[in-house]
DSSP file (Angstrom, degrees, kcal/mol; ACC not computed):
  #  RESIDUE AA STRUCTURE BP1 BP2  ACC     N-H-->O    O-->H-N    N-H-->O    O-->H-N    TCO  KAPPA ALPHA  PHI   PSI    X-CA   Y-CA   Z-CA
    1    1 A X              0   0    0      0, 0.0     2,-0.2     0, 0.0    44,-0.2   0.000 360.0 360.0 360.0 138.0  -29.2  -11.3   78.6
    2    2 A X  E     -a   45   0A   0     42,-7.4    45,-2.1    18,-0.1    44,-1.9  -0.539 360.0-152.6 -94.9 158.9  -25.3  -12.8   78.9
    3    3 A X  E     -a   47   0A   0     -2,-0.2    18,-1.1    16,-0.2    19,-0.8  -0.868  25.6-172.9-119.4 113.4  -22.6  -11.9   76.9
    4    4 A X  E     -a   48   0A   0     43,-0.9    45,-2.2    -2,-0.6     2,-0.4  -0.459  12.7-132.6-108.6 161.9  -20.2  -15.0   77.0
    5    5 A X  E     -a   49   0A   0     17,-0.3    19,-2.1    43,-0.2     2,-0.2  -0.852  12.4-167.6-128.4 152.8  -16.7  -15.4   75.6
    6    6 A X  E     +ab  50  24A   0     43,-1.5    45,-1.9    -2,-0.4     2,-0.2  -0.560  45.2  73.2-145.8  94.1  -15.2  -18.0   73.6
    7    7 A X  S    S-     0   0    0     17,-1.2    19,-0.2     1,-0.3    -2,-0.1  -0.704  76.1 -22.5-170.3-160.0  -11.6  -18.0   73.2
    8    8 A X     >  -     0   0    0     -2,-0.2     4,-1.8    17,-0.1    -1,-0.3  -0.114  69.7 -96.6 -72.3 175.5   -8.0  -18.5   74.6
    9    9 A X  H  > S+     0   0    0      2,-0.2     4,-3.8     3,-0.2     5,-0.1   0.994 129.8  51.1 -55.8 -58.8   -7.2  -18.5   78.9
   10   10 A X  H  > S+     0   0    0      2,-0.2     4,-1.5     1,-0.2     3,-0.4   0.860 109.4  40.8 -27.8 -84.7   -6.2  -14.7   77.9
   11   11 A X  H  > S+     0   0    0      1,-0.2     4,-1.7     2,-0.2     5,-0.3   0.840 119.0  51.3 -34.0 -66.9   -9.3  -13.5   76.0
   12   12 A X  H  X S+     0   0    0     -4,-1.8     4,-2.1     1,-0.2     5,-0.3   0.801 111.1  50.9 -42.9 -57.7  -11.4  -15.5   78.7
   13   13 A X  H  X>S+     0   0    0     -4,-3.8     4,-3.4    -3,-0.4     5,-0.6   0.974 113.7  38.3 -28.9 -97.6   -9.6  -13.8   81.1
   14   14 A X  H  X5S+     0   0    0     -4,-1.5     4,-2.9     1,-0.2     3,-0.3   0.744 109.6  58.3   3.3 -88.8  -10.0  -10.4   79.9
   15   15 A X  H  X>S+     0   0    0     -4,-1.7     5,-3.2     1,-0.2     4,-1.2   0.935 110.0  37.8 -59.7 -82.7  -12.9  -10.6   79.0
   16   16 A X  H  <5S+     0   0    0     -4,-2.1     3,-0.4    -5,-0.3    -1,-0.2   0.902 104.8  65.0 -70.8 -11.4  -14.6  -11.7   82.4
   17   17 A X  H  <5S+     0   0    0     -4,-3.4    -2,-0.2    -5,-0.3    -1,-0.2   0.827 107.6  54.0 -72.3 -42.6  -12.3   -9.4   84.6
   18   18 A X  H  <<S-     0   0    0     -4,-2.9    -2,-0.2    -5,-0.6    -1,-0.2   0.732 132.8 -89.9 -63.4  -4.4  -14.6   -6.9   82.2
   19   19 A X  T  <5 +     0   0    0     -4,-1.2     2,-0.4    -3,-0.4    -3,-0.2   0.513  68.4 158.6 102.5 -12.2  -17.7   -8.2   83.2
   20   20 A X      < -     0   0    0     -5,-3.2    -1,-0.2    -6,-0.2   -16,-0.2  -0.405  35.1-141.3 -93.8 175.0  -18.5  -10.7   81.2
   21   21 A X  S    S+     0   0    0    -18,-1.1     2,-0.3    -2,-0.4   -17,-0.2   0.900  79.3  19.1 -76.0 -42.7  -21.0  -13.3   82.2
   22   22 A X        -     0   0    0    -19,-0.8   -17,-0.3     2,-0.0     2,-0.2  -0.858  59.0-172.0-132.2 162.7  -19.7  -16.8   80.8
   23   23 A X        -     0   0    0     -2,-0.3     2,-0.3   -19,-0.2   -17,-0.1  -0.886   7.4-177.9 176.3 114.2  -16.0  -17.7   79.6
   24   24 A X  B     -b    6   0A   0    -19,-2.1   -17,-1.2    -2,-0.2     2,-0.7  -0.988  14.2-159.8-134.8 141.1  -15.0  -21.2   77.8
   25   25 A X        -     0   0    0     -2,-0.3     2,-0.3   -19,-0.2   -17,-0.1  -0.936  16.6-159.8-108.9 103.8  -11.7  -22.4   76.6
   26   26 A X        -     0   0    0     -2,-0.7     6,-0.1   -19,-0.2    -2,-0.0  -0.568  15.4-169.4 -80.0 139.9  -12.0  -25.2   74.0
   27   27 A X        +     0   0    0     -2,-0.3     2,-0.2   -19,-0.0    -1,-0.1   0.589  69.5  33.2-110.2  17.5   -9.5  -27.2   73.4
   28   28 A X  S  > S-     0   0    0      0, 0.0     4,-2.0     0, 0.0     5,-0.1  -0.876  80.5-113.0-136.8 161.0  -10.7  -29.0   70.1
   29   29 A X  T  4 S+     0   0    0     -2,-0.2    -3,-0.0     1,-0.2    -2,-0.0   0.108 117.9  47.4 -93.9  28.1  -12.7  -27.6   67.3
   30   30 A X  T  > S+     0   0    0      3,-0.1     4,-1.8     2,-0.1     5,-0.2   0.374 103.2  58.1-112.8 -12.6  -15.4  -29.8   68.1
   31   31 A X  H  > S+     0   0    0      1,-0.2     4,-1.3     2,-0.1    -2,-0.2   0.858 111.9  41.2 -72.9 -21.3  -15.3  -29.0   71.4
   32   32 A X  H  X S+     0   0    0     -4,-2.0     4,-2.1     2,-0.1     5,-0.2   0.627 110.4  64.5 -79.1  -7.9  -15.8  -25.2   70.3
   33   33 A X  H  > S+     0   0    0      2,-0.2     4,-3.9     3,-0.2     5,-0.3   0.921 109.1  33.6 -75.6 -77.4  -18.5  -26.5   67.7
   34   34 A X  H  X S+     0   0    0     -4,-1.8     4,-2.6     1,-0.3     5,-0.2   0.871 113.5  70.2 -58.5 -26.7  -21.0  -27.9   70.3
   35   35 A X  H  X S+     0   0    0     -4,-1.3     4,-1.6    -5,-0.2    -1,-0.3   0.996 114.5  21.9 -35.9 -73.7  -19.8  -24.9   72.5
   36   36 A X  H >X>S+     0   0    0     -4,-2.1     3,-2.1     2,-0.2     4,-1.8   0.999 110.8  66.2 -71.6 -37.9  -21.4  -22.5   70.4
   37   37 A X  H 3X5S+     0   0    0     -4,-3.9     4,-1.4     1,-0.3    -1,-0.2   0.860 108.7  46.9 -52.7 -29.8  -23.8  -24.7   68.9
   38   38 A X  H 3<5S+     0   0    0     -4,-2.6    -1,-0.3    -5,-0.3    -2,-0.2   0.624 110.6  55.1 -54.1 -32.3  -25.2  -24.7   73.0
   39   39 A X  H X<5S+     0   0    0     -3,-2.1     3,-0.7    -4,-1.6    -2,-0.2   0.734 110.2  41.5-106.9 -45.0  -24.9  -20.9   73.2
   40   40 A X  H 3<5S+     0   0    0     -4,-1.8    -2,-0.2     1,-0.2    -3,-0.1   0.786 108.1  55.8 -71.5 -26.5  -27.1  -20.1   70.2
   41   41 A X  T 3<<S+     0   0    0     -4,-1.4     2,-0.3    -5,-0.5    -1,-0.2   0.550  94.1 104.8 -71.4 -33.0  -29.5  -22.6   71.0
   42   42 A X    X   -     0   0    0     -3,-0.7     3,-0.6    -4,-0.2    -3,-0.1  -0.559  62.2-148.5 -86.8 123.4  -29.7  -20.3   74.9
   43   43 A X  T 3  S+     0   0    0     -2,-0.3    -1,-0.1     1,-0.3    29,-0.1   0.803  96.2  41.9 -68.7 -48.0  -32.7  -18.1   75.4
   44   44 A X  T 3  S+     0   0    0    -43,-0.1   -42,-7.4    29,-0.0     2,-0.6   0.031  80.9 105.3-153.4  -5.5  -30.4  -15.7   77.5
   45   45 A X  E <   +a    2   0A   0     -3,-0.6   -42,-0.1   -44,-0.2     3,-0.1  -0.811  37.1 170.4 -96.1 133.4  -27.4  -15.5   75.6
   46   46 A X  E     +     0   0A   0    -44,-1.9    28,-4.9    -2,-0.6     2,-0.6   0.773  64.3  24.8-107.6 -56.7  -27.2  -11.9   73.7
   47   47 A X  E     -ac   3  74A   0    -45,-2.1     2,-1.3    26,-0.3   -43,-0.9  -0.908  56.7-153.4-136.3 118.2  -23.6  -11.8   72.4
   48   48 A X  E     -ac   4  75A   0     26,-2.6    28,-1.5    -2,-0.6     2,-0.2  -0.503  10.5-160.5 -50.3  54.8  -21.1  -14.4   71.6
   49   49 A X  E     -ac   5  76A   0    -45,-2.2   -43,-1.5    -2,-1.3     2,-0.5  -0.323  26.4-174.3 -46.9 116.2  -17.1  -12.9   72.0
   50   50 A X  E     -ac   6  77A   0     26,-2.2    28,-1.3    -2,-0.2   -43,-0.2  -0.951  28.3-122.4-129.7 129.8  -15.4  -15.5   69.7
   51   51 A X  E >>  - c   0  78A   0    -45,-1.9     4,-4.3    -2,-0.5     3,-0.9  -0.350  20.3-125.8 -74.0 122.4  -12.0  -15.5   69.5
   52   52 A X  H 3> S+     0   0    0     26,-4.9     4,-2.1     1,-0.3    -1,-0.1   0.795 107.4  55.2 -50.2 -33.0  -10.6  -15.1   65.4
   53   53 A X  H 3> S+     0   0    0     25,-0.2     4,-0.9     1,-0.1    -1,-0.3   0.812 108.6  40.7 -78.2 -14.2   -8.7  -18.1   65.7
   54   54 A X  H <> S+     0   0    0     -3,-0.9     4,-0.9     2,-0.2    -2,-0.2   0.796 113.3  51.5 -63.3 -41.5  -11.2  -20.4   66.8
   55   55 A X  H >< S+     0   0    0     -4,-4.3     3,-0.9     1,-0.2     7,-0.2   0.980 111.5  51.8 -67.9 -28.7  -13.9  -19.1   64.4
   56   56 A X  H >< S+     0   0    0     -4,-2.1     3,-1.3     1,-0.3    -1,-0.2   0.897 109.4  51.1 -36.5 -52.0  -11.0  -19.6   61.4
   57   57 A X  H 3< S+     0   0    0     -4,-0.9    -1,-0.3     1,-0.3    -2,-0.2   0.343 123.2  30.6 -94.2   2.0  -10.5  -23.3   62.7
   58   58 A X  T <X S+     0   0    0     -4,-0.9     4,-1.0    -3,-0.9    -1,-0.3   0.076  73.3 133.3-119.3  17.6  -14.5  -23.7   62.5
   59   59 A X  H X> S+     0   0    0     -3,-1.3     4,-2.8     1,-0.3     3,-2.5   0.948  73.7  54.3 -70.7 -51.5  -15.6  -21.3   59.4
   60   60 A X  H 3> S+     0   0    0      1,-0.4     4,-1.2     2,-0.2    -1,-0.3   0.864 118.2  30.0 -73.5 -21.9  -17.8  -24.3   57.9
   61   61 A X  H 3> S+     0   0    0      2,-0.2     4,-1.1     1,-0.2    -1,-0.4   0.684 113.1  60.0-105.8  -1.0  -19.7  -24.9   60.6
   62   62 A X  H <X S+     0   0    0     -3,-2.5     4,-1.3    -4,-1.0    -2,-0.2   0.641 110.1  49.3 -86.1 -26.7  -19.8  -21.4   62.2
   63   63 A X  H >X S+     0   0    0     -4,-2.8     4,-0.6    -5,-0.3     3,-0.6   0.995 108.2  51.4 -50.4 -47.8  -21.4  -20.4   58.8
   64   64 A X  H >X S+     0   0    0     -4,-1.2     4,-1.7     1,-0.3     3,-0.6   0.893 117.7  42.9 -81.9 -44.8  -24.1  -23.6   59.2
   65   65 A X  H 3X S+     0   0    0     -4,-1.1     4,-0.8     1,-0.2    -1,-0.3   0.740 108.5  53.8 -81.5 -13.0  -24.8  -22.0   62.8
   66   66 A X  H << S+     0   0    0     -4,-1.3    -2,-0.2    -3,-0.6    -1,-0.2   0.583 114.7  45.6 -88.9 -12.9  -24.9  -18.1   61.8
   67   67 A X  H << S+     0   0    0     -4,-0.6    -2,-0.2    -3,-0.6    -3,-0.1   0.737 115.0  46.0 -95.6 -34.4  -27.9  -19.1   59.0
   68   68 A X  H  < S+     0   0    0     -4,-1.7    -2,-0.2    -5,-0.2    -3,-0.1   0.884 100.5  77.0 -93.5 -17.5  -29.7  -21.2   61.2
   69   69 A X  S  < S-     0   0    0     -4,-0.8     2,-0.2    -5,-0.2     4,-0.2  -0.202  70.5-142.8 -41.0 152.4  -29.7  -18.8   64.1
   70   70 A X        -     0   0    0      2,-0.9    -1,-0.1     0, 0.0    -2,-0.0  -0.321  57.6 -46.3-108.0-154.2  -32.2  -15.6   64.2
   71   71 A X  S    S+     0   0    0     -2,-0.2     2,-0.3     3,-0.0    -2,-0.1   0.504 109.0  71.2 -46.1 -44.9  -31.4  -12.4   65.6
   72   72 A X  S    S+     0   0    0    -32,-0.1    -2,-0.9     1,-0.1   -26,-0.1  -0.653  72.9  62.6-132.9 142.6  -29.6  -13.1   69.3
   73   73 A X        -     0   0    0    -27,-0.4   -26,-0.3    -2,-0.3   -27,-0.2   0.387  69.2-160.9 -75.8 128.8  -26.9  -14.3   69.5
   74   74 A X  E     -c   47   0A   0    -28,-4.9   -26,-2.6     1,-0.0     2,-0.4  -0.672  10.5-152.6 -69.4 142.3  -24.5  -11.7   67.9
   75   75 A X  E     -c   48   0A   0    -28,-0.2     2,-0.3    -3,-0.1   -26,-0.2  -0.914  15.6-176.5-106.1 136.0  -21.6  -13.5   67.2
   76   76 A X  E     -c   49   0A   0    -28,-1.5   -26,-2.2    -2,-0.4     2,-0.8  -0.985  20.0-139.3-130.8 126.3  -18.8  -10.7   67.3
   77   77 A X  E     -c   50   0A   0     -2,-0.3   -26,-0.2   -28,-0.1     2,-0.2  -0.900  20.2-155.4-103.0 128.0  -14.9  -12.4   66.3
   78   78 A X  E     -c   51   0A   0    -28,-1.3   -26,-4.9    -2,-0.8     2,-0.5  -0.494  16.1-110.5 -61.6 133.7  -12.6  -11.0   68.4
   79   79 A X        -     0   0    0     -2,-0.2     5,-0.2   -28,-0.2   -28,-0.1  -0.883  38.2-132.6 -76.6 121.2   -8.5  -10.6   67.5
   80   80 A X    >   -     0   0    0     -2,-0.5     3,-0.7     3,-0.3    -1,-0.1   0.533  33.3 -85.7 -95.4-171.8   -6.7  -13.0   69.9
   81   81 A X  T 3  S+     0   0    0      1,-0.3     3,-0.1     2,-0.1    -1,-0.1   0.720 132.9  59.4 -89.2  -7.1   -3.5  -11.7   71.8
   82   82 A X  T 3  S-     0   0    0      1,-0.3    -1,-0.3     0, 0.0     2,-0.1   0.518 116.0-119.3 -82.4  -6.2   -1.3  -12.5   68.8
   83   83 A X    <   -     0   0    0     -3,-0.7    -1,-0.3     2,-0.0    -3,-0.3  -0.189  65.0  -4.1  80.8 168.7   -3.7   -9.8   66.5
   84   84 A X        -     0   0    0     -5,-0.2    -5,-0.1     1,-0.1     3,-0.1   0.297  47.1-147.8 -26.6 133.7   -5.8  -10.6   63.4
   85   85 A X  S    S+     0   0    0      1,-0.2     2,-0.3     2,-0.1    -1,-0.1   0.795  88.3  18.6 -83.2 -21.9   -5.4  -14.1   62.1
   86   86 A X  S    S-     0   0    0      1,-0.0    -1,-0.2     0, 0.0    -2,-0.1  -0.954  93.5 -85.3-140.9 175.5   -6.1  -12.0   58.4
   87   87 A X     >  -     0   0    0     -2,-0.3     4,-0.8     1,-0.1    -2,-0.1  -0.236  33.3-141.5 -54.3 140.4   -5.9   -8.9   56.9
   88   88 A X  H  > S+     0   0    0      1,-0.2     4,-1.9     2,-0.1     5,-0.2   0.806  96.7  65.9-100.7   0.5   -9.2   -7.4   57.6
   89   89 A X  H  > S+     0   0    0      2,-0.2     4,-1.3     3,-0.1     5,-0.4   0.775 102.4  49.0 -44.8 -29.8   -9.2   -5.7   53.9
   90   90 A X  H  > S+     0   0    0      1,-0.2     4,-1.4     2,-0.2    -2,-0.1   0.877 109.0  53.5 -90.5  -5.1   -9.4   -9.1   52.5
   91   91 A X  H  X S+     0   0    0     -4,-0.8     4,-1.7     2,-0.1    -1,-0.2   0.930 114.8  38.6 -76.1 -39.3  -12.3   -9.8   54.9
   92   92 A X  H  X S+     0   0    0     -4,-1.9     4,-1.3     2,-0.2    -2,-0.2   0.735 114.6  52.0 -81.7 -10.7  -14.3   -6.8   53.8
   93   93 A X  H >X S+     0   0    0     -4,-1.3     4,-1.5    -5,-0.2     3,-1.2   0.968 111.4  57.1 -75.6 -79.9  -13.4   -7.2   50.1
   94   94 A X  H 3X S+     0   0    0     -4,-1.4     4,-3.3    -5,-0.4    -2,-0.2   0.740 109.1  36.3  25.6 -89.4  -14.7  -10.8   51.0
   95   95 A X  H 3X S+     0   0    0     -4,-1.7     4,-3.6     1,-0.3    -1,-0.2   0.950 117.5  52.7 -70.3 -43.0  -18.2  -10.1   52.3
   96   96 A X  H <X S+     0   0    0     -4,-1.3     4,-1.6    -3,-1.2     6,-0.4   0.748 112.2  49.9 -85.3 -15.9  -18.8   -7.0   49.4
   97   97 A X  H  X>S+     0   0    0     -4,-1.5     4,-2.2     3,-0.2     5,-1.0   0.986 118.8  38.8 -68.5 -57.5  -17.7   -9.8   46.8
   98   98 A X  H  <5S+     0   0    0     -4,-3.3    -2,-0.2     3,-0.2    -3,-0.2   0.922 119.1  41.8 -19.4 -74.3  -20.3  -12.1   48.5
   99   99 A X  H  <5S+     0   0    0     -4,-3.6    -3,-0.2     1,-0.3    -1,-0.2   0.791 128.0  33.8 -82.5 -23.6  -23.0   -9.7   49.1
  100  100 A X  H  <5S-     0   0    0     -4,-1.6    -1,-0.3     2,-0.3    -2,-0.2   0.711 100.5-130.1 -92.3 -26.7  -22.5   -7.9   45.4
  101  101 A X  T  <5S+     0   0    0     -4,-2.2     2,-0.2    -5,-0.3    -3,-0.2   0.850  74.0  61.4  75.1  26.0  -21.4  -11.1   43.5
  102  102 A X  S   <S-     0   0    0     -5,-1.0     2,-0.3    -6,-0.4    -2,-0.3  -0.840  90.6 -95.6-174.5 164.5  -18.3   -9.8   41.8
  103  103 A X        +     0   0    0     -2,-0.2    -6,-0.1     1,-0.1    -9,-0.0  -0.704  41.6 174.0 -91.4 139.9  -15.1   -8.5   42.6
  104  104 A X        +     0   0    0     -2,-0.3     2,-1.1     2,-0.1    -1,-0.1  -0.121  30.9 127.4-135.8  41.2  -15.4   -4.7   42.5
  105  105 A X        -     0   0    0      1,-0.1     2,-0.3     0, 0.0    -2,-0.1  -0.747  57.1-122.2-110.0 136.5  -12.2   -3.7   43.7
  106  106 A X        -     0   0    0     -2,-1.1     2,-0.1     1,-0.0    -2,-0.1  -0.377  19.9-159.9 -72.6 130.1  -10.1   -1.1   41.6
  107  107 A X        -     0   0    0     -2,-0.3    -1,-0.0     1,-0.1     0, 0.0  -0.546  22.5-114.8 -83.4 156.7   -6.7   -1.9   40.4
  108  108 A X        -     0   0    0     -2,-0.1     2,-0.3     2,-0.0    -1,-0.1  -0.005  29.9-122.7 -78.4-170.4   -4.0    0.7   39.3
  109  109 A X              0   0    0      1,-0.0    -1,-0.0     0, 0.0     0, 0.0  -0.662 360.0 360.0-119.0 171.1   -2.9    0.7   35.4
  110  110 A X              0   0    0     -2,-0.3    -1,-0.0     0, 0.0    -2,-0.0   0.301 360.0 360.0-112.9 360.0    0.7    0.1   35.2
């Protein structure tokens, strides 16, 4: 099973100097679209490194490809060399608003 990267020359870098198997630099968001959409579609691919600004510049269609996918490939988003493209509180507030259906986060009283 591979672990491929999908990100900037850096990340790519990185990233295969570690070991990893495969390493693509798109340079369009459609070219990173059909990128993954080819890597989820791949018997052999285990985990996806994807770079936070690419998956940002793709969220609607990296959603459409994380529902229709089963188990493999984990898609993991990596922080690029500049750091987080957001806060990651407003990502996990996010997902628990999602997965609960309401916002459940406490505010102070003034």
């Amino acid at each position: 099973m591979k672990v491929v990267v999908v990100g900037d020359e850096h990340m790519a870098l990185g990233f295969e100097l570690a070991g990893a198997d495969e390493s693509y630099t798109p340079g369009t968001d459609m070219e990173a679209i059909k990128i993954l959409d080819r890597l989820v579609e791949s018997s052999d691919v285990a985990v996806i490194l994807l770079s936070e600004r690419i998956a940002e510049n793709v969220r609607g269609e990296l959603e459409r490809i994380t529902q229709n996918k089963g188990l493999y490939p984990v898609i993991v988003e990596m922080p690029g060399k500049d750091g987080p493209v957001k806060d990651k509180k407003d990502i996990l507030k996010e997902k628990i608003r999602r997965a609960v259906g309401i916002d459940i986060t406490l505010q102070e009283k003034s």
